[in-house]
Every structure is written in C-alpha cells, then in structure tokens.
C-alpha positions as CSV (number, residue, x, y, z in Angstrom):
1,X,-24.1,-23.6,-15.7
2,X,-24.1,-20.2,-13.8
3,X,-21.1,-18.8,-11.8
4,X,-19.9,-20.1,-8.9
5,X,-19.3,-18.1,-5.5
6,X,-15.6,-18.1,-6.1
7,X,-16.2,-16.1,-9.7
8,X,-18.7,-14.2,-8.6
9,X,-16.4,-13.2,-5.3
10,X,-12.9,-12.5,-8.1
11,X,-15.2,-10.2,-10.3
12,X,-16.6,-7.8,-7.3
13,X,-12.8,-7.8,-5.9
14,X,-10.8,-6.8,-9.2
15,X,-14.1,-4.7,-10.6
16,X,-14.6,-3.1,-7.4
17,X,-17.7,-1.4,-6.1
18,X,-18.0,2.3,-7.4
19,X,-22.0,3.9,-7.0
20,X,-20.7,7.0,-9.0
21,X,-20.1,7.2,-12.7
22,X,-15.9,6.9,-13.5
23,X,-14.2,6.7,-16.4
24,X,-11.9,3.1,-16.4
25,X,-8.2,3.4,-17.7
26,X,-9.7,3.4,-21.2
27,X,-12.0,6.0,-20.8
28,X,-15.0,4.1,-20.5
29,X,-18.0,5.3,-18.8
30,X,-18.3,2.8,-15.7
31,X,-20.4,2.0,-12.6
32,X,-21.2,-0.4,-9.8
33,X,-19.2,-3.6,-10.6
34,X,-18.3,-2.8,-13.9
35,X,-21.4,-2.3,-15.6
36,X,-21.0,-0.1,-18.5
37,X,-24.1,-0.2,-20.7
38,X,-25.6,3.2,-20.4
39,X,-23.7,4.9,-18.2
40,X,-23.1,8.8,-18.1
41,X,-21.4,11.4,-16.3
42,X,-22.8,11.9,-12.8
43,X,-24.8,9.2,-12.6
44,X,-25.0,7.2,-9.8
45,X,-26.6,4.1,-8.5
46,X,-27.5,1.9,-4.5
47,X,-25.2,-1.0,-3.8
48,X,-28.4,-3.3,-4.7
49,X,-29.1,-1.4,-8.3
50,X,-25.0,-2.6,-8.9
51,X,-25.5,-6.1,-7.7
52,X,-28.9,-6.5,-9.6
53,X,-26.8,-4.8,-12.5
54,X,-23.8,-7.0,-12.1
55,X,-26.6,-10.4,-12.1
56,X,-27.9,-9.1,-15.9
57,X,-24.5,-8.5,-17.0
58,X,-23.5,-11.9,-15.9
59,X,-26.4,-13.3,-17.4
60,X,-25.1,-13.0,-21.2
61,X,-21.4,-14.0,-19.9
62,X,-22.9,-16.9,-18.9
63,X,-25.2,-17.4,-21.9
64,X,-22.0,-16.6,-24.1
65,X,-19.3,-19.2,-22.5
66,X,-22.7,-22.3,-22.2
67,X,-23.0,-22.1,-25.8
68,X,-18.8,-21.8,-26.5
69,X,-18.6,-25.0,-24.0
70,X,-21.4,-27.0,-25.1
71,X,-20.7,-30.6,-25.2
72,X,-17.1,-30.0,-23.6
73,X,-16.3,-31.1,-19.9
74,X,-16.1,-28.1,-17.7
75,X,-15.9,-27.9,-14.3
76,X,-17.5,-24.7,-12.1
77,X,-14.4,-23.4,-11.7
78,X,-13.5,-23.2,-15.3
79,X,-16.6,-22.4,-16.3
80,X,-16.5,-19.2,-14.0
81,X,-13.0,-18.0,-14.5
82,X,-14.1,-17.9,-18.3
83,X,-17.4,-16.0,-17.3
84,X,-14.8,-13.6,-15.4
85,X,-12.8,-13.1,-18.6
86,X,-15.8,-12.9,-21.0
87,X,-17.4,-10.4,-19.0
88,X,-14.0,-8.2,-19.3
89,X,-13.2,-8.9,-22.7
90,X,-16.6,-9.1,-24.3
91,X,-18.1,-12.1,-25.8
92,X,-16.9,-11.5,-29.1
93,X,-13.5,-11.4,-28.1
94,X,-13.7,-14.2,-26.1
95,X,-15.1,-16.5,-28.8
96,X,-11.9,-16.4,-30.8
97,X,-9.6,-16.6,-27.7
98,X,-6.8,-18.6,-27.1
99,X,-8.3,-20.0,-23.6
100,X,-11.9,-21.1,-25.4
101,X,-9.7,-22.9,-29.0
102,X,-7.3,-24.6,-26.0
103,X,-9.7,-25.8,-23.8
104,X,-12.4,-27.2,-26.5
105,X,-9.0,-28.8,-27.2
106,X,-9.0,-30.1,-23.8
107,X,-5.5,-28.4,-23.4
108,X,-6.4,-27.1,-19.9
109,X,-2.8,-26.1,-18.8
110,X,-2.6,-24.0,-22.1
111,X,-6.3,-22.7,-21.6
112,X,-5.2,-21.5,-18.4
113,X,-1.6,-19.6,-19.4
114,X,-3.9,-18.1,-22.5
115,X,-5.5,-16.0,-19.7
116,X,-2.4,-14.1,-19.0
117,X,-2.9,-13.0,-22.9
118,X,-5.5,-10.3,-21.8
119,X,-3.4,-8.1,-19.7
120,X,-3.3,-5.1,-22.0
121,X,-5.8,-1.8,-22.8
122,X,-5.4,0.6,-25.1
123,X,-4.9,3.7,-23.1
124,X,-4.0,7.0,-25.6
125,X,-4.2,4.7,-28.8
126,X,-1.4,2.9,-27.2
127,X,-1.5,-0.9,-26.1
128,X,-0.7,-1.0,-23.1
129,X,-0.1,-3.5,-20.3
130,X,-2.7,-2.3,-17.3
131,X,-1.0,-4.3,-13.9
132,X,-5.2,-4.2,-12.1
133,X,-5.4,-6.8,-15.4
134,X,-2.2,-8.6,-15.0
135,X,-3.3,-9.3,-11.3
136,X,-7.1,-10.1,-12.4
137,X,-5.6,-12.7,-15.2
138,X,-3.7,-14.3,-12.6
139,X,-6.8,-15.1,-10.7
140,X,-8.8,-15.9,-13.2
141,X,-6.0,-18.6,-14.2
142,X,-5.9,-19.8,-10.4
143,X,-9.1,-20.1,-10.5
144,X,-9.2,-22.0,-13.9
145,X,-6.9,-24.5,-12.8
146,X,-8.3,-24.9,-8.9
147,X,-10.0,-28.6,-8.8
C-alpha cells in the first residue's frame, strides 16, 4: 500500500511548506515538508526538491507501517493516517505504539484514540504538550476512522 491523497494532503497541511532551514519546537533542523535528514542552517531548497523529498521520506513510512500490518486488514485510510504518525514519530516509535498493538488487535476505536497519545515534545528537557500536535492527532484519528 502507499498513501492515499487524503494523507498525503493532512501531512503537507500540519508540516507545512518552509524552503528555508528552521529549527521545529524541539530544535530540530527542518525543511520543506518536514524533511529533516541532513539539514543545516541556511540551507534552502525549490518547492519540487521538498515534494521529491517529502516522496523518499514517505517511502520508508510506508515501508515501515506494510511490514507492521502485514496480514492485517487495513483500509487506505488507516493505512495513511498511520504513515502520517510514523512519519512524525519515527518508525521505531511507532512499532511499539499503542495505535499499531490495538489495531493488529483489530481494536480500531482504540487504535484511533491511541493517536491522541502523541501530542507531546520535549521542548527545554521538558515534556510538553505542543497544540500544532494535538490538532495533527486529531486528524490523523479522523482520518483513521473515516470509511
């Protein structure tokens, strides 16, 4: 499965579009759609170098939540809220989440409320609830749940 144009549409609108080099509320070195591998200070990049960016970042979200699924129904919508949230949270993370043990479970209404887990950053050492994250969570659980 790849995203659908629904994921693909939530992870532009709460990454945004940014062609210069910003730190993110961690402190993260950030550009284009999120993209954070490499990234320095001043550097910048077109609108098609982000989207072609965004595409190979996607890439191993999708890799990582096809191989976490295997074998377990998933509908496109599912499949691409969870590519949203892996491609936030990292792989890793999302591999011993809440939302991937409840919906190989088949517990799709818990799946979806496990989203609104990964609201938080640690901003200054401190764990803190970020709201862009609380609002992206939402979606991502919308999304989960839309038929």
């Amino acid at each position: 499965m790849t995203i659908n144009d629904a994921g693909l549409a939530l992870i532009k609108r709460f990454e945004g579009l940014q062609l210069t080099a910003y730190q993110d509320v961690a402190g993260i070195w950030t550009i284009g759609y999120g993209h954070t591998r490499g990234v320095y200070p001043g550097m910048t990049m077109t609108e098609a170098e982000a989207d072609a960016a965004l595409q190979d970042d996607l890439a191993g979200a999708e890799r990582a939540i096809n191989s976490a699924v295997a074998g377990h129904a998933t509908t496109p919508n599912q499949f691409a809220a969870m590519v949203s949230l892996c491609y936030n949270i990292g792989s890793g993370n999302f591999r011993s989440s809440t939302v991937l043990r409840q919906h190989l479970a088949g517990n799709y209404p818990a799946a979806a409320d496990a989203f609104l887990l990964w609201d938080k950053s640690t901003i200054n050492g401190v764990l803190t609830v970020v709201p862009g994250l609380a609002n992206r969570r939402a979606a991502e659980r919308q999304l989960y749940l839309t038929a």
